[in-house]
N, C-alpha and C positions, 0 to 999 in steps of 0.2 A: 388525450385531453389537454387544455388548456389551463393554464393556473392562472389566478393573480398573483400573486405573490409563487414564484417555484421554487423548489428546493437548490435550484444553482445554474447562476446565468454564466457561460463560459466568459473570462474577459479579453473579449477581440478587439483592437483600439485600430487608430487608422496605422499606426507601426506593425501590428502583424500582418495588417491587408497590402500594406507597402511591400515588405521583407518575402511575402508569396509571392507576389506581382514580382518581386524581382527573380525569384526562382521561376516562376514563367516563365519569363521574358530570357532566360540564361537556355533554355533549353535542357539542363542537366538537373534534371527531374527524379533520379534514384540515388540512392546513397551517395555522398558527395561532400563535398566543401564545406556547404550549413550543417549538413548531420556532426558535422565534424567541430563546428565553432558551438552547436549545440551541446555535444558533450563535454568539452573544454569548459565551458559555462558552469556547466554542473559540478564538474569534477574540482573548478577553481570553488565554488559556493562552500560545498562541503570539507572542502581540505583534503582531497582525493588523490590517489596518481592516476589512476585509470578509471574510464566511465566508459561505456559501451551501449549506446543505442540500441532499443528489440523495438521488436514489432508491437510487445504488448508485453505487462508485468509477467505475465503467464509464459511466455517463453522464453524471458529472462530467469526466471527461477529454473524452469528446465534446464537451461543450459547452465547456468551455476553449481546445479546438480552434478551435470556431468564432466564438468569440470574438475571438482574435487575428487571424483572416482565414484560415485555413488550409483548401484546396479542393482544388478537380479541377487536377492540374498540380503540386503542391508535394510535396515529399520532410519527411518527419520521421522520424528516428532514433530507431530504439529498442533495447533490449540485446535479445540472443538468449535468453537466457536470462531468461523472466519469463511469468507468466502469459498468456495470450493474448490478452486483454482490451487489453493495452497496445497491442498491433499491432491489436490489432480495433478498437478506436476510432477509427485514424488509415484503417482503411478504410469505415468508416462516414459518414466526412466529403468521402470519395471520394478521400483523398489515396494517395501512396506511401509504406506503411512501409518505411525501412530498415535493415535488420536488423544489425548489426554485436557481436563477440565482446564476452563479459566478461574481466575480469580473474579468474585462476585461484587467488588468494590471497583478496578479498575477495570474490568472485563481484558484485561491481557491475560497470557499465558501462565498458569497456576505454576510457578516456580518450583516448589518444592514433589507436586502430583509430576512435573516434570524430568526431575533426578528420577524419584522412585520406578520410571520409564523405560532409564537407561540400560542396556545391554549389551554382553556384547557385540551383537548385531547391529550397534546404532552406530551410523554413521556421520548424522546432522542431527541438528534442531534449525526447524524453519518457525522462532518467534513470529509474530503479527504485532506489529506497533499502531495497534486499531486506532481511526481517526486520525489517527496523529500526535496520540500520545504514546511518548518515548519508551522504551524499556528500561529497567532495570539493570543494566552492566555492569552494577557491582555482584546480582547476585547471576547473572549470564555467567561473568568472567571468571568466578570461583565454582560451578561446576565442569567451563570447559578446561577450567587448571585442573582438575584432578580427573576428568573423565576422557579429556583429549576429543570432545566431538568438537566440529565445525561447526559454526553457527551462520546459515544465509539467513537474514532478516526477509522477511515479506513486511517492505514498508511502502507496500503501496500506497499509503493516505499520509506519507508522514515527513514527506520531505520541509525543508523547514525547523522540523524538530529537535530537539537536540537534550543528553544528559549528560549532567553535571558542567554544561558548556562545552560538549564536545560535538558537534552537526550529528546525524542522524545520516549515515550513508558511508563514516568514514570508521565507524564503532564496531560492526559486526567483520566477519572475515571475509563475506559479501552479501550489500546490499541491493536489494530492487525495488524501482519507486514504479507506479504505473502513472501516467498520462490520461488516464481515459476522461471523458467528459465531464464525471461527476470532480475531477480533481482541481484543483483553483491552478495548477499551473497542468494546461491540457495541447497535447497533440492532434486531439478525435481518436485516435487509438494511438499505446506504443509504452512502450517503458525505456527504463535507465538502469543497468549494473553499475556497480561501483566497488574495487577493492582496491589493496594496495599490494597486491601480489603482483608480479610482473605473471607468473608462467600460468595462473588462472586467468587473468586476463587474455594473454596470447592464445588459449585454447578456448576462449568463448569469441574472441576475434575468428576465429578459424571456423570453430563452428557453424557460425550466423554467415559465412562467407560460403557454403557451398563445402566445405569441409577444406578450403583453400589455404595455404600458408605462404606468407609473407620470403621471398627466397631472392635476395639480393633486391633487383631492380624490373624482377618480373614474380609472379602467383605459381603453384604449384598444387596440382592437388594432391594433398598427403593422405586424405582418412574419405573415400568416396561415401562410404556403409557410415560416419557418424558426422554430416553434415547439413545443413539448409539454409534457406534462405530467411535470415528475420532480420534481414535490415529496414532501416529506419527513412525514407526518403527524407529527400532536402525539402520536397514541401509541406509534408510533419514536422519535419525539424526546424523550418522556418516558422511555423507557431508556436511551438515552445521557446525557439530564441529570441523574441521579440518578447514572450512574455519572462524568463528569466530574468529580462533588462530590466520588468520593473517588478522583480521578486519583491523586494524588498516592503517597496508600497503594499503589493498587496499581501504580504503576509502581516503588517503592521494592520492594514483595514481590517484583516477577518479577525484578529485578537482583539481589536478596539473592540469589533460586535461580538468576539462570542465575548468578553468582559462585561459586557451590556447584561447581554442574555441571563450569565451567571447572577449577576446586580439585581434585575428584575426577578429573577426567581428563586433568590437566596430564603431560604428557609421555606417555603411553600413546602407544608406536608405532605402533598400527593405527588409532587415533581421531585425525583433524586436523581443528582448529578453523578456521575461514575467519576471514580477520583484519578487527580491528576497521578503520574509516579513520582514518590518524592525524588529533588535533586532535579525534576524535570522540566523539561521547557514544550509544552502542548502548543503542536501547530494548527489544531483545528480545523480542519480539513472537512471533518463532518461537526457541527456540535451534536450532540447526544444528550437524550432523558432515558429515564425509564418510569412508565406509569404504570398503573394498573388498567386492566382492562386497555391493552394499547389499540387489540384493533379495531377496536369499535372508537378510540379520540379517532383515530388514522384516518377512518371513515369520514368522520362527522366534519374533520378540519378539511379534508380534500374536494364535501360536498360542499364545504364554504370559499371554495378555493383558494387553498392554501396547500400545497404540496412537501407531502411528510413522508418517509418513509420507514420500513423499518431500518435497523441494524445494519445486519447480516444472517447469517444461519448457523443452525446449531447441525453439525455434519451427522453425527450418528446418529440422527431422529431420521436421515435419508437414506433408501435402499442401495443406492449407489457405494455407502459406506458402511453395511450390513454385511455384507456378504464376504468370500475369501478374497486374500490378499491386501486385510485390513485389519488392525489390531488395535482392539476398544479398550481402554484399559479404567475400571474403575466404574464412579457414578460422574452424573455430568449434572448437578444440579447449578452451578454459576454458571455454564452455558446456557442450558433449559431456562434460568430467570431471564438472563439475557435476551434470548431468543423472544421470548415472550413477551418481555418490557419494555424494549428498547426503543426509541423513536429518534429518527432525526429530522434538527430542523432547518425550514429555509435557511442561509448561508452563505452570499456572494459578494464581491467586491462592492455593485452598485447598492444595494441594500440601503433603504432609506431607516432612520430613527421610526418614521410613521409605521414604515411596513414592520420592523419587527418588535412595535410596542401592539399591531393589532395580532402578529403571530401568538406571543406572549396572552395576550386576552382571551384569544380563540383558546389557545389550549387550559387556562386555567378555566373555563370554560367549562368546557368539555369535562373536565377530570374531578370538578367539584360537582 
């Protein structure tokens, strides 16, 4: 279906149709030279030493996974509330996700339900910096000072963001952004690792290479049984490096409008905003409500064409996360409201004043 107004117009300018046309026209069409200026891009943005190109956010967490040592046997913590992907990685690696609440004000990961988690079986925590609002790091950093677990961020929505002024990619022990479509800086598919460990990097370089390692002036395969292919071609990479050029703009546009957004529906009784994290810097990636009775606005604003969505999903209301090899821990009532309330709204670079004073209308609308 077609929307008037959609929930996010990818921003293609005539510089990414140029920067592809040039990888055309080069013939060197897989992983390569732009994959390469692409990463550099990222890795200079956030204050990184290494950034590594995937295929998609999803098998960059895999491999970050298995990078740190994480297998058959080990617990990793992830919020209830987040895409599937984030639990699906940690069973791809063969481990135990375990599943614990968000907090019901910021819809991040419940801090402290998150200690109580801990064992000695746990070997990560995979936070979610939902939308694109930042974590917490002071209280991240004072459980992994006493509990010794690794923290890979799932910040898929959240490049841009940053706490206490420190980027959002160079804070965790490794971060993953995704690229995909709904993201304001997109590839069509693929993600980005980011840490500043030399020999986690070197073994996710290896990984994504076919299980290949780097050995003077020629490749070597060292690990056949723990390697594949998730590189990033130059002509993915060639859409994100053209859009990275003009990060900047557009992360400035989409805080102008979601500021808007926030302006126009500050105090409306029926519309609540999920809170920023103090000390934070929200990149807003998605803006988010929560109402009541969400699917029936959902409905009513998509028949007016306007294109809303929900959230994400609350994981252990799914069978896929019921069953063994999954470890539920507690009640999940800030995910379950979540789940239930959350809407997000149109949100794109070109986004006119008109179009998101009638979004704002329709849904006050609708909710009254």
């Amino acid at each position: 279906m077609s929307y008037r107004i959609p929930l996010i117009r990818p921003y293609i300018n005539d510089r990414v149709k140029a920067l592809v046309n040039e990888v055309l026209d080069s013939g060197y069409l897989t992983e390569g030279p732009v994959t390469t200026r692409f990463e550099q891009a990222v890795a200079s943005y956030v204050h990184v030493n290494h950034a590594l190109a995937f295929t998609s956010c999803t098998t960059g967490l895999e491999t970050a996974l298995r990078a740190i040592g994480v297998g058959s046997g080990d617990e990793v913590i992830v919020p209830d509330y987040t895409y599937p992907a984030t639990a699906g990685a940690v069973k791809i690696v063969d481990a135990v996700p375990v599943i614990v609440d968000v907090d019901p004000e910021t819809l991040l990961i419940d801090y402290r339900k998150m200690e109580e988690a801990i064992t000695r079986n746990t070997k990560a925590v995979i936070p979610v910096s939902l939308f694109g609002n930042p974590l917490d790091f002071d209280r991240l950093r004072d459980v992994q000072d006493r509990f010794g677990v690794c923290i890979v961020e799932d910040a898929a929505c959240a490049l841009g963001s940053s706490f206490q002024n420190e980027k959002t990619g160079t804070l965790s022990d490794i971060t993953v952004f995704s690229f995909h479509p709904r993201k304001f800086i997109t590839t069509g598919e693929g993600g980005m690792v980011t840490t500043n460990n030399s020999n986690w990097a070197e073994s996710m370089h290896r990984y994504k290479h076919f299980g290949m390692g780097r050995v003077t002036e020629r490749e070597e395969v060292q690990f056949l049984s723990t390697g594949s292919n998730y590189k990033m071609s130059n002509i993915l990479a060639a859409v994100g490096l053209a859009q990275m050029e003009a990060f900047e703009e557009l992360l400035e546009r989409r805080r102008s409008l979601a500021m808007r957004y926030l302006e126009l529906l500050q105090g409306h009784p029926e519309v609540k905003i999920p809170r920023t994290t103090d000390k934070g810097f929200h990149s807003y990636q998605s803006f988010a409500v929560m109402v009541s009775e969400r699917d029936k606005v959902m409905k009513q604003m998509r028949e007016q064409g306007i294109e809303v969505q929900i959230g994400t999903y609350s994981l252990h209301q799914h069978p896929a996360f019921q069953g063994r090899g999954v470890r539920l821990r507690g009640q999940y009532s800030g995910s379950i409201r979540a789940f239930n309330e959350t809407l997000v709204l149109p949100l794109y670079h070109t986004m006119t004043e008109e179009e998101q004073n009638e979004v704002v209308e329709k849904l006050i609308a609708c909710v009254e």
